[in-house]
VOPAGU-2260 file (C-alpha; in pm, 1 decimal, decimal comma):
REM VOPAGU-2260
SITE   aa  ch    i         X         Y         Z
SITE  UNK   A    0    -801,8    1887,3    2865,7
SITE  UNK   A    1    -517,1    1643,6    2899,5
SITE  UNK   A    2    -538,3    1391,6    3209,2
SITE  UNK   A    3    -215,7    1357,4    3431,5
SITE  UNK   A    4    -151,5    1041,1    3266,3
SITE  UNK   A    5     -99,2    1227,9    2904,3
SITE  UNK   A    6      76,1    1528,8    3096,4
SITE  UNK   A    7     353,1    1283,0    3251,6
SITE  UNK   A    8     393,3    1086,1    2885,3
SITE  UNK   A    9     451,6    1401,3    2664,4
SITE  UNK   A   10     588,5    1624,9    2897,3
SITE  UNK   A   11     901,2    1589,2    2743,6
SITE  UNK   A   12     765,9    1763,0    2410,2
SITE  UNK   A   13     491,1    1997,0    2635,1
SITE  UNK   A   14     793,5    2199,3    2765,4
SITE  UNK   A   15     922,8    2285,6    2469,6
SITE  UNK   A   16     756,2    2691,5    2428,6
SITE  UNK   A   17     676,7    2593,8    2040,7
SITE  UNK   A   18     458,6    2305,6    2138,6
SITE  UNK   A   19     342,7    2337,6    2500,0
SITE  UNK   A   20      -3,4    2279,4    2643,8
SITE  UNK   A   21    -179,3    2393,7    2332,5
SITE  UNK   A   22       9,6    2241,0    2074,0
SITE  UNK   A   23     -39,9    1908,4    2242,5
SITE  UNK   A   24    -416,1    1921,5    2240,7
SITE  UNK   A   25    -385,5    1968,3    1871,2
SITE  UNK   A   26    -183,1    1692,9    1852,3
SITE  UNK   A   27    -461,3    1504,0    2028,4
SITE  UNK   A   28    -731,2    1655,6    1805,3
SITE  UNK   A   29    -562,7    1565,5    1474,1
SITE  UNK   A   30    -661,7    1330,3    1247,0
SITE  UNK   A   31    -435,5    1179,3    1005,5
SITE  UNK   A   32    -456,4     928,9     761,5
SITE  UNK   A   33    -107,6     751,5     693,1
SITE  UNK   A   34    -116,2     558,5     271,9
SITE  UNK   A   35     131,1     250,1     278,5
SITE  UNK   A   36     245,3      99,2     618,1
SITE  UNK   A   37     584,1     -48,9     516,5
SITE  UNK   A   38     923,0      98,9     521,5
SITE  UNK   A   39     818,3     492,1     529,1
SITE  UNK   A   40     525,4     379,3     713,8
SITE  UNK   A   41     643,6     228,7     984,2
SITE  UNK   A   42     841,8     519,3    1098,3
SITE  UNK   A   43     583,5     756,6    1096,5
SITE  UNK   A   44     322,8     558,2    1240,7
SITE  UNK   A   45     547,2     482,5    1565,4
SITE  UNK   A   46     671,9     848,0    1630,8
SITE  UNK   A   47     306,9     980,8    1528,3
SITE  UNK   A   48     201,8     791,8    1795,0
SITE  UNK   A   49     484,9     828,6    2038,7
SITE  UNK   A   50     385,3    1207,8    2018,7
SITE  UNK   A   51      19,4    1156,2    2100,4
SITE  UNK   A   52    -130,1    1240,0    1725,5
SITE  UNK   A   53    -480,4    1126,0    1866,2
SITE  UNK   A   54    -668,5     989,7    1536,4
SITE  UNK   A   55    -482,4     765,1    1318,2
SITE  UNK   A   56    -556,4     560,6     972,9
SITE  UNK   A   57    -359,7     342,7     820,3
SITE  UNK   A   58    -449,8     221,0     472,3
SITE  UNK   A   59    -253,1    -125,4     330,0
SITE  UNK   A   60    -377,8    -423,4     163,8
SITE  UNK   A   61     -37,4    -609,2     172,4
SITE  UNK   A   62     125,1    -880,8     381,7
SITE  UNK   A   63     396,9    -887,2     606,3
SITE  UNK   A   64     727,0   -1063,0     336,6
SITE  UNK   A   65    1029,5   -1206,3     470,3
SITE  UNK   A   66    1215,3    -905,3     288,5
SITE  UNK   A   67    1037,1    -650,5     465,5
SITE  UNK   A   68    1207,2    -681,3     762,9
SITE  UNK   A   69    1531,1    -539,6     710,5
SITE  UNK   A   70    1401,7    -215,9     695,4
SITE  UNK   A   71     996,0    -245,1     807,2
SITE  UNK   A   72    1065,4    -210,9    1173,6
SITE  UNK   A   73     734,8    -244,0    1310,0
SITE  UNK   A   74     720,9    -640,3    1220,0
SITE  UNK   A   75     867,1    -942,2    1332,7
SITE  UNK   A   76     929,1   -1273,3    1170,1
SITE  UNK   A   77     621,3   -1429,8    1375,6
SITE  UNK   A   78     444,9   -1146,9    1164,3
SITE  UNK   A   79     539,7   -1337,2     840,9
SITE  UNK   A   80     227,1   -1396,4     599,1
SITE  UNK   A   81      13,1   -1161,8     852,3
SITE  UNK   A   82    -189,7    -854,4     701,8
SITE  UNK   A   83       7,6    -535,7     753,4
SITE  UNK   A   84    -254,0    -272,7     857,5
SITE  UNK   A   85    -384,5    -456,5    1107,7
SITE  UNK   A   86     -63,4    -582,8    1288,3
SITE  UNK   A   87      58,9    -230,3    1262,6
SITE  UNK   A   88    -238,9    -133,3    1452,7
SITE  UNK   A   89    -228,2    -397,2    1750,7
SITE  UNK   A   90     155,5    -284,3    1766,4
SITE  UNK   A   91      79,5      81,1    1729,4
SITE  UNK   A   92    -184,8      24,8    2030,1
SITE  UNK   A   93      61,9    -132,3    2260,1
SITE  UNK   A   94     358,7     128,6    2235,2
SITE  UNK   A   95      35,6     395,3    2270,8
SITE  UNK   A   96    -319,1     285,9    2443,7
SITE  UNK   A   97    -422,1     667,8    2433,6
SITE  UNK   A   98    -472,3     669,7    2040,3
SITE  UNK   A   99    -776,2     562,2    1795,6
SITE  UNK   A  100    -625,2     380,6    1513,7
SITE  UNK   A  101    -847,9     204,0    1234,7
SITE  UNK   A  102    -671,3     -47,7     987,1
SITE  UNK   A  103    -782,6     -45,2     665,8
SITE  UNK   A  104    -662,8    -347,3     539,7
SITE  UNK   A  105    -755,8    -273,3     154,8
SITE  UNK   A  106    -607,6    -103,4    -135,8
SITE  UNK   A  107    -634,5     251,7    -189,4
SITE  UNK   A  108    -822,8     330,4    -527,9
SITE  UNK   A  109   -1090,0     570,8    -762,7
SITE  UNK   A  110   -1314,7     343,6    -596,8
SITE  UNK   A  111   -1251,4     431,8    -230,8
SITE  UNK   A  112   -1004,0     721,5    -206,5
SITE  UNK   A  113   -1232,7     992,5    -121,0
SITE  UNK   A  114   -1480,7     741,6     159,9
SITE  UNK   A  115   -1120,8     694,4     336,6
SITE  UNK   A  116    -983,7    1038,2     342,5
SITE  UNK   A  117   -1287,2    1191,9     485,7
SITE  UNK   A  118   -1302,8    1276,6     800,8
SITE  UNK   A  119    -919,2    1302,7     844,8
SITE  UNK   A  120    -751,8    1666,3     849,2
SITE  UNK   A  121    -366,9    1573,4     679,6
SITE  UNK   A  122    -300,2    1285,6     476,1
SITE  UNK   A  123      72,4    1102,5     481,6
SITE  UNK   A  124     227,6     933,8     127,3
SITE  UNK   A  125     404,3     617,5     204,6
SITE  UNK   A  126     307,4     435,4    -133,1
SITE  UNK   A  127     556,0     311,9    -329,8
SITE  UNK   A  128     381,7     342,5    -688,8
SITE  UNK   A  129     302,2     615,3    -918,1
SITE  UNK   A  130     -29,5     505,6    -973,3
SITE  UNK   A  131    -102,4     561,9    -545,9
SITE  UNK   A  132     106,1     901,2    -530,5
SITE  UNK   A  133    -107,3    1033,3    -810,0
SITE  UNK   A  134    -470,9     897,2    -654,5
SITE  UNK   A  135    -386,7    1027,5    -286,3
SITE  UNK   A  136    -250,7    1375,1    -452,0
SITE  UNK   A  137    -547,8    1463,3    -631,4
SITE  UNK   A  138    -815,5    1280,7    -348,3
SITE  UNK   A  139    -584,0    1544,1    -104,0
SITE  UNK   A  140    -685,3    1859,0    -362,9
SITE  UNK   A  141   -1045,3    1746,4    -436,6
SITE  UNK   A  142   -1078,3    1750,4     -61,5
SITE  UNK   A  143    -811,8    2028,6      38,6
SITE  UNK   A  144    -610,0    1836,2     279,6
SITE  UNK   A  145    -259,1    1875,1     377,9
SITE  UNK   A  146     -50,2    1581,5     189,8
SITE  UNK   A  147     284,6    1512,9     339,3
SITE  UNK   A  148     497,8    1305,3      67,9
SITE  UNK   A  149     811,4    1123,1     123,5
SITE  UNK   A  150     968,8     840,8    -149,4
SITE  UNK   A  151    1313,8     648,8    -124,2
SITE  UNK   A  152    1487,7     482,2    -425,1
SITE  UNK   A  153    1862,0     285,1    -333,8
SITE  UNK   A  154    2020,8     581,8    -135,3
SITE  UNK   A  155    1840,3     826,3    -164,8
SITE  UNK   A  156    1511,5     970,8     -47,1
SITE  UNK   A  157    1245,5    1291,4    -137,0
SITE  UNK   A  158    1008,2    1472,4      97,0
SITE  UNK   A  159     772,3    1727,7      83,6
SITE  UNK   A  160     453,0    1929,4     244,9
SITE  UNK   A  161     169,9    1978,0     -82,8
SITE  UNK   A  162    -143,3    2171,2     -84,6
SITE  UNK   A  163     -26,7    2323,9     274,1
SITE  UNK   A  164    -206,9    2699,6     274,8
SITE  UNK   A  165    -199,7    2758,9     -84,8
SITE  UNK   A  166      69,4    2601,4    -158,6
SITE  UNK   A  167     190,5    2372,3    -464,3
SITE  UNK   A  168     110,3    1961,3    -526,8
SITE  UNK   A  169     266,1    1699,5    -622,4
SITE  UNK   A  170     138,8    1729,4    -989,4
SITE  UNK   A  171     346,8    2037,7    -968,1
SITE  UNK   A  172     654,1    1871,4    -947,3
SITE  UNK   A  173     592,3    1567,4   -1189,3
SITE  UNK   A  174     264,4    1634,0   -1390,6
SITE  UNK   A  175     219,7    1281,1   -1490,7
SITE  UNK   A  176     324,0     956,7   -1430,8
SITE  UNK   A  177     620,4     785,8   -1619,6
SITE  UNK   A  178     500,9     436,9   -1747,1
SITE  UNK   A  179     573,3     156,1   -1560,7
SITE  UNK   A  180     787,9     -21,5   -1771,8
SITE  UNK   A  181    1042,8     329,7   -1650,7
SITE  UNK   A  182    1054,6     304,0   -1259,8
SITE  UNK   A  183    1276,0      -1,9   -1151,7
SITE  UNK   A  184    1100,9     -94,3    -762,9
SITE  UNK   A  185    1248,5    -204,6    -457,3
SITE  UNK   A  186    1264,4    -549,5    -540,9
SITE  UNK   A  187    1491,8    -465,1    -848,2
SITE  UNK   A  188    1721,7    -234,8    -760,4
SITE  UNK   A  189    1715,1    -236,5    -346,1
SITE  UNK   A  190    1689,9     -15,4     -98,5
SITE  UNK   A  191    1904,5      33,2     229,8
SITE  UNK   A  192    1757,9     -37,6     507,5
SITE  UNK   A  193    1809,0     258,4     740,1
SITE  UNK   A  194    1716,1     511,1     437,4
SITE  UNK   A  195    1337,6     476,2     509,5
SITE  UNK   A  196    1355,7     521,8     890,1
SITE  UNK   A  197    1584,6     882,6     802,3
SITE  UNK   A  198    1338,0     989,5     531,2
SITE  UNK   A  199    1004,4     891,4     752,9
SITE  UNK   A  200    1132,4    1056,2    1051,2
SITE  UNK   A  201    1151,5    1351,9     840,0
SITE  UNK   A  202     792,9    1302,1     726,3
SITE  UNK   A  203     697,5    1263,6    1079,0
SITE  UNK   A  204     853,9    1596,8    1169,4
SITE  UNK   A  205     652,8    1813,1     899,4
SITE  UNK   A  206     314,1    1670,9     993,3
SITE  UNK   A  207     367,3    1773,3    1373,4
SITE  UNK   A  208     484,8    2132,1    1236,2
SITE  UNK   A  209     199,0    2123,4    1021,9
SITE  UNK   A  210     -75,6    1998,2    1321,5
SITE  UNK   A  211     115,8    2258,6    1574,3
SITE  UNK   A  212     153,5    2542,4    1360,1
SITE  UNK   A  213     492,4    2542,7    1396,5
SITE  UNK   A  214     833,4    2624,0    1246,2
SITE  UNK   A  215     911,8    2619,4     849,5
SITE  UNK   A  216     755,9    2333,1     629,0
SITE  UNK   A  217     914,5    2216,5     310,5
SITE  UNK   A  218     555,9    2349,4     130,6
SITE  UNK   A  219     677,8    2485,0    -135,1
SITE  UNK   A  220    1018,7    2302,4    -119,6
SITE  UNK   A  221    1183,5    1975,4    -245,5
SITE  UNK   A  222    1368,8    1813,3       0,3
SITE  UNK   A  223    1656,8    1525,9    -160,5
SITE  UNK   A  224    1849,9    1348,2      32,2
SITE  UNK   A  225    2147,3    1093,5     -25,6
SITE  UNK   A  226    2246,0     873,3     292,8
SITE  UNK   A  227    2566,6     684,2      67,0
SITE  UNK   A  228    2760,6    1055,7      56,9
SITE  UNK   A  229    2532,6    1269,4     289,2
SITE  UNK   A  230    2450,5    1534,5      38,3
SITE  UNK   A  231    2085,9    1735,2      99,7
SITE  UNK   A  232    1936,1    1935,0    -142,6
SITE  UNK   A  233    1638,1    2155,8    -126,8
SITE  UNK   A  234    1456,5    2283,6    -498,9
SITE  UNK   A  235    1212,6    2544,9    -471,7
SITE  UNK   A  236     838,3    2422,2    -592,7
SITE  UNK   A  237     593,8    2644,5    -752,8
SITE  UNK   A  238     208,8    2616,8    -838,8
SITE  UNK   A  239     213,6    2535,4   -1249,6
SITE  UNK   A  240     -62,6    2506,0   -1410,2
SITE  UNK   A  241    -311,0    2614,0   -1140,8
SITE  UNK   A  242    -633,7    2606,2   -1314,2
SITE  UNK   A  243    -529,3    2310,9   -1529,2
SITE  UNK   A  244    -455,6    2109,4   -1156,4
SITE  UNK   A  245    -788,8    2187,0   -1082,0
SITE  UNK   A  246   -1003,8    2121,4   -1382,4
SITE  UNK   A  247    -794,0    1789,0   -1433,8
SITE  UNK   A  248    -863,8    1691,4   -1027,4
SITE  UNK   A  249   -1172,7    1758,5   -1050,8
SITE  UNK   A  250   -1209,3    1568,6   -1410,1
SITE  UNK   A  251   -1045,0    1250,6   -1241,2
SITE  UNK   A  252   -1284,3    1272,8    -920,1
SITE  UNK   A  253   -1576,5    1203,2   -1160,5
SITE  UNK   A  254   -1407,1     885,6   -1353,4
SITE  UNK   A  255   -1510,2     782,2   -1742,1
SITE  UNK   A  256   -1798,4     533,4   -1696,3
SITE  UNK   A  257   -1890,8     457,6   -2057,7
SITE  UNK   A  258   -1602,0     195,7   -2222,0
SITE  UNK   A  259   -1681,3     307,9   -2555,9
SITE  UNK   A  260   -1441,5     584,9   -2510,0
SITE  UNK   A  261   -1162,4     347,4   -2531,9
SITE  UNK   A  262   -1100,8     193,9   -2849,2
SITE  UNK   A  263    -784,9     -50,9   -2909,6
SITE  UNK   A  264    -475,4     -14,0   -3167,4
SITE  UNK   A  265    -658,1    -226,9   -3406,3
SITE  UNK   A  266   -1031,8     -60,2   -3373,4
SITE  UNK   A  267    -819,8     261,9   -3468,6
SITE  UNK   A  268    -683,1      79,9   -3761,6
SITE  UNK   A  269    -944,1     -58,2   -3872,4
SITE  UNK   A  270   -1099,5     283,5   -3858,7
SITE  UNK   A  271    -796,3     446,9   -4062,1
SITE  UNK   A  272    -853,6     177,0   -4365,9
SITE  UNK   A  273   -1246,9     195,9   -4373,9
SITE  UNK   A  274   -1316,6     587,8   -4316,6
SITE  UNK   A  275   -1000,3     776,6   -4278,0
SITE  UNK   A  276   -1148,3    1083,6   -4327,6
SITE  UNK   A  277   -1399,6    1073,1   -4006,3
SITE  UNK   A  278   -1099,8    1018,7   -3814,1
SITE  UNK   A  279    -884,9    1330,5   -3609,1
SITE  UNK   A  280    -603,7    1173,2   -3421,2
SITE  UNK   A  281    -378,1    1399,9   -3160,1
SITE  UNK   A  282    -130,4    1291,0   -2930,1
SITE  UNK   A  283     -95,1    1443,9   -2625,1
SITE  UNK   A  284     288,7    1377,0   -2558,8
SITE  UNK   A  285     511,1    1642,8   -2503,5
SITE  UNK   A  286     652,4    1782,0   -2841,8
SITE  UNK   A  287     991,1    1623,9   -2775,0
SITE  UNK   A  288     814,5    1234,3   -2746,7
SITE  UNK   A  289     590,2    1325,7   -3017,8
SITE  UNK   A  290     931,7    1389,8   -3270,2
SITE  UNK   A  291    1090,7    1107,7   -3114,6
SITE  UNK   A  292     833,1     838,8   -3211,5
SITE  UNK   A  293     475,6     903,5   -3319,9
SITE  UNK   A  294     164,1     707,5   -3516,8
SITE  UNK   A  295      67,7     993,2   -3690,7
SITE  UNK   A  296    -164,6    1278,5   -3598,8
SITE  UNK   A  297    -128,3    1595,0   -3516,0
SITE  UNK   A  298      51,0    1699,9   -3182,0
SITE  UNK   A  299     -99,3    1887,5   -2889,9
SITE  UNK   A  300      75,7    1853,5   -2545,7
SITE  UNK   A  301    -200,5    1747,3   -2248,6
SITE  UNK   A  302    -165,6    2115,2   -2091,0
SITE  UNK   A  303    -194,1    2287,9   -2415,3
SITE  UNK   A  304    -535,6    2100,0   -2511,8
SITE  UNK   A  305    -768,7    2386,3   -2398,1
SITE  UNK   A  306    -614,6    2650,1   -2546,7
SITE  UNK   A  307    -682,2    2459,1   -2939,3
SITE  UNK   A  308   -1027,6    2373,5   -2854,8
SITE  UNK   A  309   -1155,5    2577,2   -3131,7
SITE  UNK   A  310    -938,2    2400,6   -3394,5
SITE  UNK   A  311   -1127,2    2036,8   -3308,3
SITE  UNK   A  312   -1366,4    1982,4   -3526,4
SITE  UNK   A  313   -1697,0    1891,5   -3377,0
SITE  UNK   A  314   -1766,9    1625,4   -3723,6
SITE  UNK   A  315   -1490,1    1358,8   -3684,0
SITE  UNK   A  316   -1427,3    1110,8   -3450,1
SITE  UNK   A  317   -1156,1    1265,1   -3191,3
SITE  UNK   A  318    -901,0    1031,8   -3109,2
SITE  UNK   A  319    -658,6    1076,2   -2838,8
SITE  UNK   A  320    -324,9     923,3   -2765,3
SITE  UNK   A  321     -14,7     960,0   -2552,3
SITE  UNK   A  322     222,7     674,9   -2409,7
SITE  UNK   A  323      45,5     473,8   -2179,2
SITE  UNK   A  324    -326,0     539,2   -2233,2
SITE  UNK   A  325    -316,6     772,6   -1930,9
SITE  UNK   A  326    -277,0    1092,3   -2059,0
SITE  UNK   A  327    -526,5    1037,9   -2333,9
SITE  UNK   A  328    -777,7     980,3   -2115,4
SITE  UNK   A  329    -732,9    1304,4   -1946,9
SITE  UNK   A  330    -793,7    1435,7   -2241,7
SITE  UNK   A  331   -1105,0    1350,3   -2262,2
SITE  UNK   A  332   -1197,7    1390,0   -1869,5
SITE  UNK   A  333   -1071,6    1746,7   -1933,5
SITE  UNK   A  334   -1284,3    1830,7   -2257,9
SITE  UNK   A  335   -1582,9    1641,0   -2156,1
SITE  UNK   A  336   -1757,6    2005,3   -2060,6
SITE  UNK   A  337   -1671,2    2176,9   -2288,6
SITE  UNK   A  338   -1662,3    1965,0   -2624,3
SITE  UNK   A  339   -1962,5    1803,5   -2768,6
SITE  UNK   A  340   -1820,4    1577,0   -3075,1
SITE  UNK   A  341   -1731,9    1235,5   -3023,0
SITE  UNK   A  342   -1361,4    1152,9   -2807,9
SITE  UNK   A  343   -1167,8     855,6   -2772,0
SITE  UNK   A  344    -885,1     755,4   -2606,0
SITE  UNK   A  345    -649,2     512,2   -2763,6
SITE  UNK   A  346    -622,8     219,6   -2485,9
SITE  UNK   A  347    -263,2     110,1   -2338,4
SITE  UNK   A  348    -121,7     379,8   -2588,0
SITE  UNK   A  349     108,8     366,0   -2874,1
SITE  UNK   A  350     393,5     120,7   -2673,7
């Protein structure tokens, strides 16, 4: 039951007939764990806790920079040099007293994803790095919690509700990662700094539908939108590749522990010159890349792997290799059930 002190605070949201009494206490009662407290961040965090979300996590191993503060309105310049998680916290805590906030004040990774996301019902992506987006995704499906996403690049900013009641994820709407010699960040190309406070409200907004019950979420939707000529775009999102997701999430949940299944660009030369013949090399690029620029091989696209198993012979040495490294060890995390010869992944790729 909320006290009269909680009544008088939110009544202003309590009278609304969508959220009322009930929808409050499930505000109260919700748990949610918030990745990245910076420029998205900070948004959310303060109207997530303006609206009484009860339980709140915030996961950041940075420090407060000079050049956050244009648009990282949580900090001040006496916060300079000062660990963010933990000042957002002690801020959070003043604007709210009512709410239970932990700072984790480390980096998100293999190593800790699923310890930190336990225990918390919807999970909010603030990260600003493919390598993040792609470990809290597939933590949020191993787990089956509610991931509310939201990015921002120069102008222009995404969000989105995945794995919301059956709906798609965020490996539904960019399977992999680019590399990272691709994506340009923050410090390169800029950002405005009122773009993350328009795209984390929005965030804000579909986690409170999603704790009440309430309204339409963008599950299942793509939301774009460009603050320099106020253009919004919505693209529908649907579930590719279900069992694939699945088999690869749970693949990456259980991470390669043995190092010999990497082997460099010169082991694999080395290899070519002394026993070409043991050696089976497929890339795993997309059929386009592969034409564009290969090392020889044979090509089989990442999502198309299963369906050749029978054509892998069982008596060479399997070698995988893609861009980056990162999709040929997927490879192998995928077939590892199912496939008994000897696989390796090609380490950093063919760059």
């Amino acid at each position: 039951m909320l006290g009269n002190v909680k009544l008088k605070r939110y009544s202003r949201q309590i009278i609304l007939p969508e959220i009322g009494l009930l929808g409050q206490e499930k505000l109260t009662n919700a748990k949610v764990l918030m990745i990245g407290a910076g420029g998205l961040g900070c948004p959310v965090l303060q109207y997530l806790v303006a609206a009484g979300v009860g339980t709140i996590g915030i996961v950041d191993d940075d420090v407060i920079d000079i050049s956050n503060l244009h648009r990282q309105i949580l900090y001040t310049t006496a916060d300079i040099g000062k660990p963010k998680a933990c000042i957002a916290k002690h801020k959070l805590e003043l604007l709210n007293p009512h709410i239970n906030i932990t700072a984790y004040n480390e980096r998100f990774t293999t190593s800790n994803a699923q310890n930190i996301c336990n225990g918390y019902d919807l999970v909010i992506d603030g990260s600003d790095n493919f390598e993040t987006r792609y470990l809290v995704n597939d933590t949020c499906v191993a787990l089956n919690q509610v991931l509310v996403f939201g990015s921002i690049f120069k102008f222009e900013g995404h969000i989105s509700v995945f794995n919301y009641q059956d709906g798609p994820n965020y490996r539904d709407v960019f399977p992999e990662a680019p590399s990272s010699n691709e994506v340009p960040n923050c410090a390169e190309v800029g950002v405005l700094g009122v773009l993350p406070g328009i795209i984390g409200m929005y965030m804000a907004n579909e986690a409170i539908k999603v704790i009440c019950g309430i309204g339409k979420t963008l599950s299942g939707k793509f939301m774009s939108i460009n603050a320099l000529d106020n253009t919004t775009s919505i693209f529908k999102v649907t579930k590719q590749q279900e069992e694939f997701t699945k088999t690869l999430v749970a693949a990456i949940a259980e991470p390669i522990s043995n190092e010999n299944y990497e082997i460099t660009i010169d082991e694999l030369n080395a290899w070519l010159q002394q026993t070409p013949d043991e050696i089976y090399l497929v890339d795993v690029r997309e059929g386009y890349e592969f034409e564009d620029y290969n090392i020889g091989g044979i090509n089989i696209p990442l999502y198309e792997l299963k369906e050749h198993i029978e054509s892998l012979p069982h008596d060479k040495k399997l070698i995988f290799c893609c861009h980056t490294g990162q999709r040929s060890k997927m490879a192998i995390q995928l077939l590892k059930p199912i496939y008994k010869g000897k696989m390796y992944s090609l380490k950093n790729g063919i760059v």
